[in-house]
N, C-alpha and C positions, 0 to 999 in steps of 0.2 A: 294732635296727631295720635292714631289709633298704633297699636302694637301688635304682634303677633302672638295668639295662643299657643304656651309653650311648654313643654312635660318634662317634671324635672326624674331623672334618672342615674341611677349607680354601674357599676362594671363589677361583677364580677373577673378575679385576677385566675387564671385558668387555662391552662393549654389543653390537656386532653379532651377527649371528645366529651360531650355530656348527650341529653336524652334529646337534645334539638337537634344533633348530626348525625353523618353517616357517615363510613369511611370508604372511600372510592377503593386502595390499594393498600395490602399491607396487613402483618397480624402482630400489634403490638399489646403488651402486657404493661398499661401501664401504669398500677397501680400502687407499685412502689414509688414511681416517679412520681408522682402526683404532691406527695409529700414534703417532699423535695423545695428548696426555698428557690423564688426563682430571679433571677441577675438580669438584667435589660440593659442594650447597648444600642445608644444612636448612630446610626449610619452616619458619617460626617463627608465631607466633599474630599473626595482623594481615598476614600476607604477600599479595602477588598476584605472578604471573609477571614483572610491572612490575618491582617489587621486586629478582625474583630477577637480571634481568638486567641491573637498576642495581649492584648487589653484584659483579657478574662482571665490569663493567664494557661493558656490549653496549649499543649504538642503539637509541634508538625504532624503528629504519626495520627493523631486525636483526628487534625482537618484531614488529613489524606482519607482517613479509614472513616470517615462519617459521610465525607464528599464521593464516596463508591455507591452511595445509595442509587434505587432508580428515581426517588425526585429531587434529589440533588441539587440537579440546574438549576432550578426555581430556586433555590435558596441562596444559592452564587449570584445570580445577578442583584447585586444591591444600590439602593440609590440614596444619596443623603436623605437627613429626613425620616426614613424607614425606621423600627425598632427589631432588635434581635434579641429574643428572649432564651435564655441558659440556663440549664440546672444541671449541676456536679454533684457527684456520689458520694459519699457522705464521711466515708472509710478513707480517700484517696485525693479527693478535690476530680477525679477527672468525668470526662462529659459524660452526663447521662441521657442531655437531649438538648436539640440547638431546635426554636420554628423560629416563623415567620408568617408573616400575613400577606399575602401576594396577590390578595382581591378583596372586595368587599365582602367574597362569598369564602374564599377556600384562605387556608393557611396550611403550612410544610412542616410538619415535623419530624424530627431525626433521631432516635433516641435506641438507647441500649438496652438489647433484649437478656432473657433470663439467659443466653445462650454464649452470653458477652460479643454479641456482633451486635454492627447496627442496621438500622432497618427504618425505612421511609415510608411516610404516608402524606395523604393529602385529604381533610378533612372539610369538611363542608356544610359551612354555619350557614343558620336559617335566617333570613331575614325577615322584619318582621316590618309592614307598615300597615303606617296612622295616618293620619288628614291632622295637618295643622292651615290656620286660616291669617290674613293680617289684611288690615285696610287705613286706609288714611286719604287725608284731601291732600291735594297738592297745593303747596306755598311756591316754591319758584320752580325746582325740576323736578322728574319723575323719579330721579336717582338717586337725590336728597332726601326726599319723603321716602323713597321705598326704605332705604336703610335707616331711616326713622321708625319706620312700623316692623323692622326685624327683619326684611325680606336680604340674604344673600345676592352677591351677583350674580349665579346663575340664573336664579331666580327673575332678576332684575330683567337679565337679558333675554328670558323665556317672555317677560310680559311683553317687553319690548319688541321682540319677534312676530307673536300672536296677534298683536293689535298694531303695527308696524304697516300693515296692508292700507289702514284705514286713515292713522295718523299719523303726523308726521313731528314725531315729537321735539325735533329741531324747531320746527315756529306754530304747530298746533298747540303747545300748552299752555293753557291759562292759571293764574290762579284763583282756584275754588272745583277744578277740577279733581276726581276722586277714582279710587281702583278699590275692587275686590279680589282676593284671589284665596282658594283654595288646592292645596297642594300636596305632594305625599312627602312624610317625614319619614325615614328610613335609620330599622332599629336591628341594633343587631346584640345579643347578650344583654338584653335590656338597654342598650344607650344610643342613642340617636347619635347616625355615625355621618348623614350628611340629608340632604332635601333630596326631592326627584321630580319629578313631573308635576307642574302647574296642571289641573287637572279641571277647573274650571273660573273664568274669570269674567269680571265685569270692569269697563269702564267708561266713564264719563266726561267726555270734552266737551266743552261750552256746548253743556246743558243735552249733549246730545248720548245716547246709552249704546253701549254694545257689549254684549254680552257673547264667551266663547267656551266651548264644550268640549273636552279631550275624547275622543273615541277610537277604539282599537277595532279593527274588523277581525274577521274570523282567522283570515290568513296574517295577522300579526302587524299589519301596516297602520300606522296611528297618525292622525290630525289632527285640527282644531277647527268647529264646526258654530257655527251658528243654531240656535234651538233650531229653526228651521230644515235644518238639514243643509245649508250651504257654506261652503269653504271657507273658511276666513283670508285662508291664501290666493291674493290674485295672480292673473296669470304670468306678473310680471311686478318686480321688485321697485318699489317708488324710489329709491333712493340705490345706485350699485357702488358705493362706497361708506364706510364710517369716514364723514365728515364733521372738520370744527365747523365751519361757516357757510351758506353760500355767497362766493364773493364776486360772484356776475349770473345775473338772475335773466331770463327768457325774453328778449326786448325787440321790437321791430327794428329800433335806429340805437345802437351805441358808440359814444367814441370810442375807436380802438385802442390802448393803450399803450401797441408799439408802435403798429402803422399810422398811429393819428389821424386816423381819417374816420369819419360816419361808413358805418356800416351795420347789415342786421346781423343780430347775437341768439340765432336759433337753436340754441340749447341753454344749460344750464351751469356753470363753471362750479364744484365743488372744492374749496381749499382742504388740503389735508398733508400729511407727511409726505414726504417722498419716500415711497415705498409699500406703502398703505397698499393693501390687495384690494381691486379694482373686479368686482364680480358681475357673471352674464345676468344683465335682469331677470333673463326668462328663458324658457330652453328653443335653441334653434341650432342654424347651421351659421359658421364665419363662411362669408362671402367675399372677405377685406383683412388681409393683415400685412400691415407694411408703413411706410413714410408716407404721407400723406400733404403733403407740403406747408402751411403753417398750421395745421394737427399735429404736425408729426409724427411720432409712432403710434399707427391708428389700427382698432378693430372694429369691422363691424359685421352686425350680424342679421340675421333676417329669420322672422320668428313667424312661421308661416306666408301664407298671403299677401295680409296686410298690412304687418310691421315690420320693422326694422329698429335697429337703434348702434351705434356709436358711440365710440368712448375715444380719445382724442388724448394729447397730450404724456403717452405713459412713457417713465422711465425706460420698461422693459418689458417685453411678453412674457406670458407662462409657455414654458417651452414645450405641451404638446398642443396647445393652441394651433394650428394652423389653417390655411385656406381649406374650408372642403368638410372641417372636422366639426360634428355633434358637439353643443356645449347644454350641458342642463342648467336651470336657475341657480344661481350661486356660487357655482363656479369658480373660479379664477383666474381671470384670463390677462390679468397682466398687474403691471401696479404704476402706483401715479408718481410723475415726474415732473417737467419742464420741458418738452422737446417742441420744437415747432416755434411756434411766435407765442410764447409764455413769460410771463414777467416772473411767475413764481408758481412753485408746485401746487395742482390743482386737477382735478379730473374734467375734459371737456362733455359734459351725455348729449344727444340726440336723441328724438323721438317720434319716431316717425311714422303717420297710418296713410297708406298708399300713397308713398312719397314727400307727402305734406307732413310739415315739423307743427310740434306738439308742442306747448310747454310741459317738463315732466313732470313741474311738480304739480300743476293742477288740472294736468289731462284724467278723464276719469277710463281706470284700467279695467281691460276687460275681466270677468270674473274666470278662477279656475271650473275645475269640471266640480259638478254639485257630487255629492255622494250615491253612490251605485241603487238603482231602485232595488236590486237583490237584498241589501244591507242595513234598508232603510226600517223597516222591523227591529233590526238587531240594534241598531242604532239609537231608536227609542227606548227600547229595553234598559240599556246600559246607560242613558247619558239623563233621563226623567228623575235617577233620584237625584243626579247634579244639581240639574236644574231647580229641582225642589228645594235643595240646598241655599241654593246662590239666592234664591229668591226670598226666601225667608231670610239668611241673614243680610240681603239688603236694605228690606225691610225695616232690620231693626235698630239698622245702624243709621237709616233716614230717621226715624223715630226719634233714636235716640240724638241725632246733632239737633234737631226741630228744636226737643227739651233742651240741650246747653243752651240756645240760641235764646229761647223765651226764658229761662233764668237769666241771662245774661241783662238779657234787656230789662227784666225786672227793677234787678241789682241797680242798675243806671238810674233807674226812674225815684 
């Protein structure tokens, strides 16, 4: 199993502004403060700023007359977890300046001027990104290996998203199947403060390649594309639920479970929690919300022309779900239950092109819309050095298993 290229980096300890910010509001001197040692307090579950400045040992009078600031608020609302950074005047013990960190980007600081009042600002750290890379074969799942090769869950769930159109990584993965991905590492005061955008990726299920490309258009809308120029995202979602299993698969003749009798099972039964959000494949209009009789609480919806699709079995609707109403891909439009003739929680799908059921899992969907021919320029522009990328180090990491492999076999001989 391969690992993620990783950069190792320090923090500067620092509140005031340095040569990487700017300050939105505010004219603070704070040069003296600087000097000043500085005291950190964790937000803990049940805290309020009260709290925090009983802990530090600060006055009522200290929070009332620091909390008059104009960004204040931002610095009151606090969450466990969070850190509060303090520095007391030297002569007195009392506040010289309370911040906080209240985005990736900005932090609050409150602190006392040459004037002895206090006075707020909101400062705003630059962030700084890198490309970090990781790959590995796959042995049993994609989830297992990817946190083998270093890749976070968000991460996980980007790849799973991006290549989710194509694969179905519930019964698609083999092992000896493989991924690359390249992505943005995101740095702020020199330290890498979390991942970001999968930015270009490849992979491989029995034996078969695809490879996907991040591209932002000029008005700010981003995807993931095919070298070619076409969508990775179909026009409708292969699977509208996170499920464990499926526990009744697409059949002309099945026994019924409750009715006992032979009948056809024209859809697909997914097992999962009760409660589990239940999402619109693809964007349409509901045509159907209500009891549907061994469905039971059923929506369905009709995605243009030709499609349709059904979802059967839910606990309970998303309450602006109703007849008549626009749903986009993704949606939520109810969550899964038991209602109907169900032996146990599970989503019922249908799939339907003019009329006629589908099986969903291996009906092939139709494609989304390809990329704008206006954009198709810009397109190349931005995504050839990716490409450039991903191709060389596939290359070399083909290269390089070949070599383990013919050692390997050496060794044996």
């Amino acid at each position: 199993t391969e690992t993620t290229e990783t950069t190792e980096t320090t923090e500067t300890n620092t509140i005031a502004a340095d040569t990487e910010v700017k300050i939105k509001k505010g004219v603070i001197d704070n040069k003296s403060i600087n000097t000043l040692p500085i005291e950190t307090y964790e937000v803990k579950s049940g805290d309020t700023l009260s709290a925090i400045f009983n802990r530090a040992n600060l006055s009522a009078k200290e929070l009332i007359l620091s909390t008059k600031t104009e960004h204040a608020k931002k610095l009151l609302n606090i969450f466990p977890g969070e850190t509060i950074s303090i520095q007391k005047k030297a002569e007195d013990n009392k506040l010289a300046s309370i911040s906080k960190r209240v985005s990736d980007t900005e932090t609050v600081i409150i602190s006392l001027t040459k004037d002895n009042e206090y006075k707020s600002e909101v400062i705003i750290n630059k962030l700084e990104y890198k490309r970090g890379s990781a790959n590995s074969s796959i042995e049993s799942s994609l989830y297992l290996s990817a946190k083998e090769a270093g890749l976070d869950d968000n991460l996980i769930m980007q790849l799973a998203g991006i290549f989710g159109w194509d694969i179905d990584f519930a019964l698609d993965i083999r092992p000896g199947d493989s991924f690359l991905v390249i992505y943005e590492e995101i740095f702020r005061d020199g330290k890498k403060i979390k991942n970001g955008n999968i930015l270009a990726a490849e992979f491989i299920n029995k034996k078969e390649r695809f490879v996907a490309l991040r591209y932002e258009d000029p008005i700010g809308d981003a995807d993931y594309f095919t070298p070619e120029g076409r969508r990775m995202k179909k026009a409708f979602l292969r699977a509208p639920v996170d499920f464990r299993r499926i526990s009744s698969h697409f059949k002309p003749q099945r026994w019924h479970p409750v009715l006992g009798v032979k009948r056809p099972h024209r859809g697909v039964d997914y097992a999962a929690a009760i409660g589990t959000p239940i999402k619109a494949a693809g964007n349409g209009k509901v045509i159907f919300r209500g009891w549907k009789g061994g469905y039971g609480r059923v929506v369905i919806i009709k995605h243009g022309a030709q499609y349709s699709t059904l979802y059967g079995h839910m606990s309970k609707f998303q309450k602006n779900v109703v007849k008549g109403s626009r749903v986009k891909q993704g949606q939520i439009i109810g969550y899964v239950g038991k209602s109907g003739l169900a032996t146990g929680p599970h989503l019922h799908y249908e799939f339907r092109i003019n009329g006629v059921h589908k099986n969903p899992v291996t009906v092939k969907l139709p494609a989304a819309f390809p990329i704008e021919k206006k954009y198709k320029k810009d397109f190349i522009r931005k995504t050839t050095p990716l490409l450039t990328e991903i191709e060389a180090r596939s290359k070399t990491i083909v290269a390089l298993r070949e070599k383990t492999k013919s050692e390997k076999h050496e060794s044996e001989e």
